[in-house]
Every structure is written in structure tokens, then in C-alpha cells.
DOTORLUM-887393 format. One line per 4 residues: number of its first residue (from 1); their letters; for each residue y negated, z, x of N, C-alpha, C. Coordinates in steps of 0.05 Angstrom, whole numbers. Last residue first. Example, Ala and Ser with C-alpha at 12.3 -4.5 7.8 and 13.67 -1.06 7.14 Angstrom:
# DOTORLUM-887393
2> SA> 45:142:257:21:143:273:-1:157:258 | 114:156:264:90:156:246:66:156:264
***
This chain:
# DOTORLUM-887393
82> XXXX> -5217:761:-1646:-5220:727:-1653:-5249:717:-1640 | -5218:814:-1622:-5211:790:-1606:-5220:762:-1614 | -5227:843:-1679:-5244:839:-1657:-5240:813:-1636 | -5176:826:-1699:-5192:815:-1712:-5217:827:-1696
78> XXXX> -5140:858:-1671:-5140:827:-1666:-5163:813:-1686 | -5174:908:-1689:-5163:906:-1655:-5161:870:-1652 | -5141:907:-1739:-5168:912:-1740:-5177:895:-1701 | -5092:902:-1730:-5098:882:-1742:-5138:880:-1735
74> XXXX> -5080:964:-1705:-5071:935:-1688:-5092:900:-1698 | -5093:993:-1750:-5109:992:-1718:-5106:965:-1698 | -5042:975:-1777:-5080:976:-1785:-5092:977:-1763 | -5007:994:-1749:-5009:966:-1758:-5038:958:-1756
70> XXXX> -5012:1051:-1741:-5010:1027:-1716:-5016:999:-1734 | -5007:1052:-1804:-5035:1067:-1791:-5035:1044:-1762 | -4953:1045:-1810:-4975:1025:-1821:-4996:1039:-1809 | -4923:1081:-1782:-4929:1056:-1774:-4947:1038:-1787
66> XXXX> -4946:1133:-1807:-4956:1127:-1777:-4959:1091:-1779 | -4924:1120:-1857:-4944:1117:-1852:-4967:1118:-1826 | -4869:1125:-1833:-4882:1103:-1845:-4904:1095:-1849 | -4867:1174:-1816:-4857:1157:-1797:-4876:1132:-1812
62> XXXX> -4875:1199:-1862:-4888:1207:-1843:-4890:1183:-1830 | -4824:1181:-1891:-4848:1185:-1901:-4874:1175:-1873 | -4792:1214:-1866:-4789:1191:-1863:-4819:1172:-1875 | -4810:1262:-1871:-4802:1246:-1846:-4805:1229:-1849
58> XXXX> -4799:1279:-1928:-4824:1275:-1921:-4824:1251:-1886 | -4739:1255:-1938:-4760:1237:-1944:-4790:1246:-1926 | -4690:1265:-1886:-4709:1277:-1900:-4728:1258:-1904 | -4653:1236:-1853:-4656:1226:-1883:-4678:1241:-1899
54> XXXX> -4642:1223:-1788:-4658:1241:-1806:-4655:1222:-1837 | -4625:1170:-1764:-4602:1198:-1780:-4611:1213:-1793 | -4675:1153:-1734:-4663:1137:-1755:-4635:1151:-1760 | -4677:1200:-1693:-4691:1201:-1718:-4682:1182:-1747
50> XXXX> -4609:1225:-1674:-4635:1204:-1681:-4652:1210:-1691 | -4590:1289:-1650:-4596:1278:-1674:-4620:1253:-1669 | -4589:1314:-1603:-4556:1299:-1604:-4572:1287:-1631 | -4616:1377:-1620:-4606:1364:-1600:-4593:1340:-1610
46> XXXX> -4667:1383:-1655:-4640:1390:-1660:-4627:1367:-1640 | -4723:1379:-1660:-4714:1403:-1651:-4681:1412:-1649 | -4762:1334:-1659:-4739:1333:-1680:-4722:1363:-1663 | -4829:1325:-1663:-4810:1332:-1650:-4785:1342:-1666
42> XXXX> -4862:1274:-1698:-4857:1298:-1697:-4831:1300:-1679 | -4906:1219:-1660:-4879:1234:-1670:-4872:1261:-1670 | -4966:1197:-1660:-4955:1220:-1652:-4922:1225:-1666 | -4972:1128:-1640:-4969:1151:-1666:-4962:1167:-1648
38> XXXX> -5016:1082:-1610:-5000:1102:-1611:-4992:1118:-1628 | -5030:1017:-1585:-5042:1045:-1607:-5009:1062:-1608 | -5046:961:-1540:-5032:980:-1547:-5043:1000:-1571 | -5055:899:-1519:-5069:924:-1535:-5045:933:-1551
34> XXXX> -5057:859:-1471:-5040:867:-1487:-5054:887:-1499 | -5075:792:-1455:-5084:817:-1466:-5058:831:-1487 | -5072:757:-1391:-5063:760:-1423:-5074:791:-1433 | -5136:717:-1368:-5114:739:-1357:-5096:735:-1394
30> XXXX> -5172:693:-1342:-5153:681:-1351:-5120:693:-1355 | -5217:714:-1320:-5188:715:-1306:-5173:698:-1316 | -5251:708:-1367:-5256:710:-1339:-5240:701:-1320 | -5221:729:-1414:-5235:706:-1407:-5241:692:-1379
26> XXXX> -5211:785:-1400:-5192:759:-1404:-5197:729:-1403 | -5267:811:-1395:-5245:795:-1368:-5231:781:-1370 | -5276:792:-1442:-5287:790:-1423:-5276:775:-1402 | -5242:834:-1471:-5239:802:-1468:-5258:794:-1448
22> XXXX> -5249:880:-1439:-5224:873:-1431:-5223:840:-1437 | -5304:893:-1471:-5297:886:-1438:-5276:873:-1435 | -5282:895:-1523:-5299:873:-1518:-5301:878:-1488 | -5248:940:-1516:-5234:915:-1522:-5253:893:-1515
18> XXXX> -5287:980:-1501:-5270:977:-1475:-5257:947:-1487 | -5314:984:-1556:-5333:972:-1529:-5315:969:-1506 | -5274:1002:-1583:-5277:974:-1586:-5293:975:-1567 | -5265:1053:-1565:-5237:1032:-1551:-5244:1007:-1560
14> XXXX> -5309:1078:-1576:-5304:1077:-1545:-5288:1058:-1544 | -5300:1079:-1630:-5328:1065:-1615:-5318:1061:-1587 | -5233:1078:-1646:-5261:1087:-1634:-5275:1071:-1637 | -5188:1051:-1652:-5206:1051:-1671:-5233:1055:-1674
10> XXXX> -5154:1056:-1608:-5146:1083:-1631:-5170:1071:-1649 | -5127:1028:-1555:-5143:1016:-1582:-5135:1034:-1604 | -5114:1010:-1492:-5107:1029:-1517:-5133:1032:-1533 | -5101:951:-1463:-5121:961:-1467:-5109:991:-1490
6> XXXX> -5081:913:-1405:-5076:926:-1422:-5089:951:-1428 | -5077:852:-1380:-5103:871:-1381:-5079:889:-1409 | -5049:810:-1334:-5046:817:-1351:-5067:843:-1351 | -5076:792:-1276:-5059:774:-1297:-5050:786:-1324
2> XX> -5126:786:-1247:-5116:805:-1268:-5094:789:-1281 | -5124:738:-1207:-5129:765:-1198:-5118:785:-1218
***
């Protein structure tokens, strides 16, 4: 019936009581679980430019610590699941 369950996981109270439903169901169904988290990206205001072309450190900076922030949320998120 569910074959795949996909959940968004910021860390909340709210997104771990929706992850312990979702296993649930995964359990249930025998479904796969995908869990998603999100960064905000700054908007790059200059047409035609990548972000991997930006060289400004704070940026890049930024970018990096978004991605370890998703990481952290991610790890935290699979270490509910176990």
C-alpha cells in the first residue's frame, strides 16, 4: 500500500513524533523511509553565476555550515529510527 514514506525532519518535537509514526508505518507496510532536512540558501542576485564560482569565504562558509547542520539533523533522525 505505502511503498515509500517520506518524512521532513528539522529536529522538532513535532518532526520526531511524525518520524516515530512514519516508522510505524514503515514497519507496518513494509514501506522505505526517506527523511529529508533542508538549508535555506542565500539568494545569489547575479544572473548566469553558480554558487560553486562564488569564492567569497563568508558564503562559502555559510554553505558549510548549513551542510553540517543537514548532516546533524540527518544523523540525529537515523539514530531515532535504530
Amino acid at each position: 500500500m505505502l511503498d515509500k514514506i517520506l518524512i521532513a525532519f528539522d529536529g522538532s518535537e513535532q518532526s520526531k513524533r511524525a518520524l516515530h509514526y512514519a516508522l510505524v508505518l514503515t514497519e507496518k507496510f513494509s514501506s522505505e523511509l526517506i527523511i529529508l532536512t533542508v538549508y535555506n540558501r542565500p539568494v545569489i542576485p547575479v544572473f548566469g553565476i553558480d554558487e560553486d564560482t562564488i569564492t567569497d569565504p563568508d558564503f562559502t562558509n555559510y554553505i558549510e555550515t548549513m551542510k553540517r547542520a543537514s548532516r546533524t539533523l540527518l544523523n540525529a533522525a537515523e539514530e531515532i529510527a535504530k
